[in-house]
MARLO-187906 format. One record per residue: x, y, z of N, C-alpha, C in turn. Coordinates in steps of 0.1 Angstrom, whole numbers, padded with zeros to 4 digits. Each point is the difference from the previous one (the first is absolute). Last residue first. Layout:
BEGIN
+-------+-------+-------+-------+-------+-------+-------+-------+-------+
:    nX :    nY :    nZ :   caX :   caY :   caZ :    cX :    cY :    cZ :
+-------+-------+-------+-------+-------+-------+-------+-------+-------+
:     X :     Y :     Z :     X :     Y :     Z :     X :     Y :     Z :
...
+-------+-------+-------+-------+-------+-------+-------+-------+-------+
This chain:
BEGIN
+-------+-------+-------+-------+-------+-------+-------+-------+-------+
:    nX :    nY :    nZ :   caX :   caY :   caZ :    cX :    cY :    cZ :
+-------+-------+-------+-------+-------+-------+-------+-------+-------+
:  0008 : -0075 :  0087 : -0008 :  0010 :  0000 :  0000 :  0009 :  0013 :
:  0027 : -0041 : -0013 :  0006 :  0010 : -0011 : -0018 :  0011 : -0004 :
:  0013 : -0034 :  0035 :  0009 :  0010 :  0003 :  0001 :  0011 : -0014 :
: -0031 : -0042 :  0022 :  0000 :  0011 : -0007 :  0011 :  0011 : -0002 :
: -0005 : -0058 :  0002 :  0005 :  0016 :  0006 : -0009 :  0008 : -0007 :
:  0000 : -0049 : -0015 : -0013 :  0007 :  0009 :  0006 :  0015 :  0006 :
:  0008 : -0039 : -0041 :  0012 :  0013 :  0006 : -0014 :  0006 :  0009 :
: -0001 : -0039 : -0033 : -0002 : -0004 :  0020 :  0008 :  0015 :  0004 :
: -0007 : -0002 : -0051 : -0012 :  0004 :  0006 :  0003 : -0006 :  0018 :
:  0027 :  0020 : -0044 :  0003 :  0000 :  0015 : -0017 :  0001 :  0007 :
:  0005 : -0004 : -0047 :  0015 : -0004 :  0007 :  0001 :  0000 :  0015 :
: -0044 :  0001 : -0020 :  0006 : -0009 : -0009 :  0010 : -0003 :  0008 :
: -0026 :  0035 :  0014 : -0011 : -0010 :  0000 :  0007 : -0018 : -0003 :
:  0018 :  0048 :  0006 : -0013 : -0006 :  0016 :  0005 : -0015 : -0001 :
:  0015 :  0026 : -0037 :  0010 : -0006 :  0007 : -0006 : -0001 :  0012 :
: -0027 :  0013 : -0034 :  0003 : -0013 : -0006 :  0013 : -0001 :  0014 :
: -0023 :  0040 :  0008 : -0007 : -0014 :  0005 :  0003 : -0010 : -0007 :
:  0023 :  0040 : -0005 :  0000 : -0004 :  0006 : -0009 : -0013 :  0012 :
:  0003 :  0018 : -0049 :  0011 : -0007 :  0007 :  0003 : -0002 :  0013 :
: -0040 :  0021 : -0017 :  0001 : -0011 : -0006 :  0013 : -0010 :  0004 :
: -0004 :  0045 :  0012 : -0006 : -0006 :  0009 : -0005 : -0017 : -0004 :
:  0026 :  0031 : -0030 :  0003 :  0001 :  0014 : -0004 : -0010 :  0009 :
: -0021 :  0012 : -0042 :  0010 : -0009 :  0000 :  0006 : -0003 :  0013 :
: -0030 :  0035 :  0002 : -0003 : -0015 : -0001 :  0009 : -0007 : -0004 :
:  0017 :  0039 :  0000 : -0009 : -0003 :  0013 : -0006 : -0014 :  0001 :
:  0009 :  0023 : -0041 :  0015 : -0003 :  0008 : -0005 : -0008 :  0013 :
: -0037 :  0018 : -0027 :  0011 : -0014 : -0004 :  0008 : -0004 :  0009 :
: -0015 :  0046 :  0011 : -0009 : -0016 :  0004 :  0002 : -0015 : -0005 :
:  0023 :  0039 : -0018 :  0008 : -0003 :  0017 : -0010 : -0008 :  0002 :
: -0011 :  0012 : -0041 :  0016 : -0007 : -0001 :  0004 : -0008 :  0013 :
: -0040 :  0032 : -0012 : -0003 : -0015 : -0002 :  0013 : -0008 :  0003 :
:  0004 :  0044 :  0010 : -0008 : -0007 :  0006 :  0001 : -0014 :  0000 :
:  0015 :  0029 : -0035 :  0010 :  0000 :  0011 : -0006 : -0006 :  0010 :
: -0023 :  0006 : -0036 :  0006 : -0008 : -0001 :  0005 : -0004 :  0011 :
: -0021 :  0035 :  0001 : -0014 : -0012 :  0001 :  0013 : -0011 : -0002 :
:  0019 :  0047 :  0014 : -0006 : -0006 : -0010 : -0005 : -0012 :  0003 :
:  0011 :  0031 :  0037 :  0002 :  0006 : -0018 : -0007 : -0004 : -0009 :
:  0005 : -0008 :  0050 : -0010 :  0003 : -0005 :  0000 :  0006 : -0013 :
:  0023 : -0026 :  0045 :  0003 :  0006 : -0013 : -0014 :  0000 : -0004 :
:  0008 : -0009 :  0051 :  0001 :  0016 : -0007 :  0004 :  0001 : -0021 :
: -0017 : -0044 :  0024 : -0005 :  0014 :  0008 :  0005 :  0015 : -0005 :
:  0027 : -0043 : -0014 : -0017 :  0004 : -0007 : -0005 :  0007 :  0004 :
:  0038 : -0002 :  0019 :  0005 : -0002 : -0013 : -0017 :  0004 : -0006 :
:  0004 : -0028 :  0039 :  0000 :  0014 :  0000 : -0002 :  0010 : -0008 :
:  0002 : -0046 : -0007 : -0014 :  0005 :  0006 :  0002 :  0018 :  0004 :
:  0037 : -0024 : -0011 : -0004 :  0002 : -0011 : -0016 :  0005 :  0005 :
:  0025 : -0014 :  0035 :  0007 :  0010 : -0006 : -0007 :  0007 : -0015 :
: -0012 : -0041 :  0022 : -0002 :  0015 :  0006 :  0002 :  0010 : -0006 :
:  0013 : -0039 : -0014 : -0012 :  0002 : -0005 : -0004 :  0012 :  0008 :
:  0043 : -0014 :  0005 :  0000 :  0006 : -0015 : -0016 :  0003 : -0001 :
:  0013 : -0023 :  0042 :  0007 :  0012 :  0000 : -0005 :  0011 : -0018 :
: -0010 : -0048 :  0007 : -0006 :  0007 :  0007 :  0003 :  0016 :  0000 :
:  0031 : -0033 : -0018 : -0011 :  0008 : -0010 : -0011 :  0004 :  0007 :
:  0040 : -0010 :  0029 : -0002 :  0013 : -0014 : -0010 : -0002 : -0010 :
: -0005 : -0033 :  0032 : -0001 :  0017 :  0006 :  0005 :  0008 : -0006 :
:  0002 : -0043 : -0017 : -0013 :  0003 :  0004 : -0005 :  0012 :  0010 :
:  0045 : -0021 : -0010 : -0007 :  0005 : -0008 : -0012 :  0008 : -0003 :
:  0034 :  0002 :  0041 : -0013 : -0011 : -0005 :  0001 :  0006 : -0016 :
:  0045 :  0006 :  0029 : -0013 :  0006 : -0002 : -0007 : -0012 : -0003 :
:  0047 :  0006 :  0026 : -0009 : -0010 : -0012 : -0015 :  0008 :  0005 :
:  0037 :  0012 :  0025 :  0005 :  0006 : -0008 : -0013 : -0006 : -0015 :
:  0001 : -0010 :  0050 :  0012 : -0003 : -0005 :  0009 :  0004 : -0018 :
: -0045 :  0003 :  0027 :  0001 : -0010 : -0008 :  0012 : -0003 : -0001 :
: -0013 :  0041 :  0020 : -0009 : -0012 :  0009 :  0008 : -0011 : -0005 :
:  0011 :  0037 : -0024 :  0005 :  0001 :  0006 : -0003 : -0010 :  0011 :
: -0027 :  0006 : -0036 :  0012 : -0003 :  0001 :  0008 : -0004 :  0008 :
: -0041 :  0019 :  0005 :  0000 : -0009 : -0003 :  0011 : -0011 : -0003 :
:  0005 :  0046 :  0009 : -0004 : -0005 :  0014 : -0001 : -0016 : -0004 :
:  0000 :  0032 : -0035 :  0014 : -0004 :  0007 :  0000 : -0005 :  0007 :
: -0044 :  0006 : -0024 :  0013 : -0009 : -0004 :  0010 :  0000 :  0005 :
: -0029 :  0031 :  0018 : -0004 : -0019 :  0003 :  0010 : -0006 : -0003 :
:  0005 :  0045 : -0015 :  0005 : -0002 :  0017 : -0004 : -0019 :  0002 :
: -0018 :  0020 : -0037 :  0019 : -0003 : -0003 :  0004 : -0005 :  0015 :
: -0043 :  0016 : -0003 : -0002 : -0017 : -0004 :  0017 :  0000 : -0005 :
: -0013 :  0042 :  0017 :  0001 : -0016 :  0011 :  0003 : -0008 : -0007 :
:  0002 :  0036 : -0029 :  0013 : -0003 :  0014 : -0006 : -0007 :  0010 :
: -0032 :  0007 : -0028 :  0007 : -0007 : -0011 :  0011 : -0001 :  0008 :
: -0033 :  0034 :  0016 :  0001 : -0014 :  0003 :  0006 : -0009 : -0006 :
:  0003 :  0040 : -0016 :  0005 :  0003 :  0016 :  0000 : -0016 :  0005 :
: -0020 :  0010 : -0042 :  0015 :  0002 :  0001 :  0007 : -0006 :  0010 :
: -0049 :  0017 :  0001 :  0005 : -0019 : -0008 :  0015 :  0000 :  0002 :
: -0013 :  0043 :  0009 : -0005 : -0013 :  0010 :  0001 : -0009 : -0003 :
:  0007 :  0029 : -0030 :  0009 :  0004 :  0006 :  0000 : -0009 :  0013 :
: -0032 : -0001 : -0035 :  0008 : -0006 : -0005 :  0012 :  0000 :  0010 :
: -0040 :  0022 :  0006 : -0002 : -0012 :  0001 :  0013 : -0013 : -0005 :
:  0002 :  0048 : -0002 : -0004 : -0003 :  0016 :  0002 : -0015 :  0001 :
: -0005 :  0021 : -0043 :  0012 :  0000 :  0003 :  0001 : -0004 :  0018 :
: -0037 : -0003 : -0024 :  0004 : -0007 : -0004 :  0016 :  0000 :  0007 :
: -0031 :  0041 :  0005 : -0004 : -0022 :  0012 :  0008 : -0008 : -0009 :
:  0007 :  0048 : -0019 :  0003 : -0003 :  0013 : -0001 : -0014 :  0007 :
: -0019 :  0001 : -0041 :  0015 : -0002 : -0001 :  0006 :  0003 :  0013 :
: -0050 :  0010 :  0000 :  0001 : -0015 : -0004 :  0016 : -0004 : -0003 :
: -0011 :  0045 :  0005 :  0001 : -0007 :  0016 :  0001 : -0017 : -0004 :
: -0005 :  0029 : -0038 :  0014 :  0004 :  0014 : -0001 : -0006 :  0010 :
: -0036 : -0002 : -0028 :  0010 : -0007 : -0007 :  0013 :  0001 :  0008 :
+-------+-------+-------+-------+-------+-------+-------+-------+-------+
């Protein structure tokens, strides 16, 4: 049981770590743009993030069910703006 909260705390401390790139992307990204983000890279940005988020919570079944919601909502908005508002947008700049 001690080692199982040890790995979580590891596992969480590594996730962390990486969360300063995807801030680093966003500045760089910005910064490339003149200051204009994508939409579609902060909600990119949120579903990782939230994917993360799920790797290390492990409390409650609710708490779970909420961030996979979240998540899919997420990814639902991000393919109505693929697909509806911004479908001749071919860049990738917001992955």
């Amino acid at each position: 049981s001690e080692s199982e909260v040890h790995y979580y705390d590891i596992l969480e401390s590594i996730l962390s770590f990486f969360i300063f790139f995807e801030f680093l992307t966003l500045i760089i990204t910005s910064l490339r743009n003149k200051g204009h983000v994508s939409l579609i890279f902060l909600l990119s940005l949120g579903i990782t993030s939230l994917i993360r988020l799920l790797l290390t919570y492990h409390e409650r079944l609710v708490g779970v069910l909420l961030i996979a919601s979240a998540i899919l909502i997420l990814i639902i908005g991000v393919f109505v703006l693929k697909k509806f508002v911004f479908p001749n947008d071919d860049t990738a700049d917001y992955f």
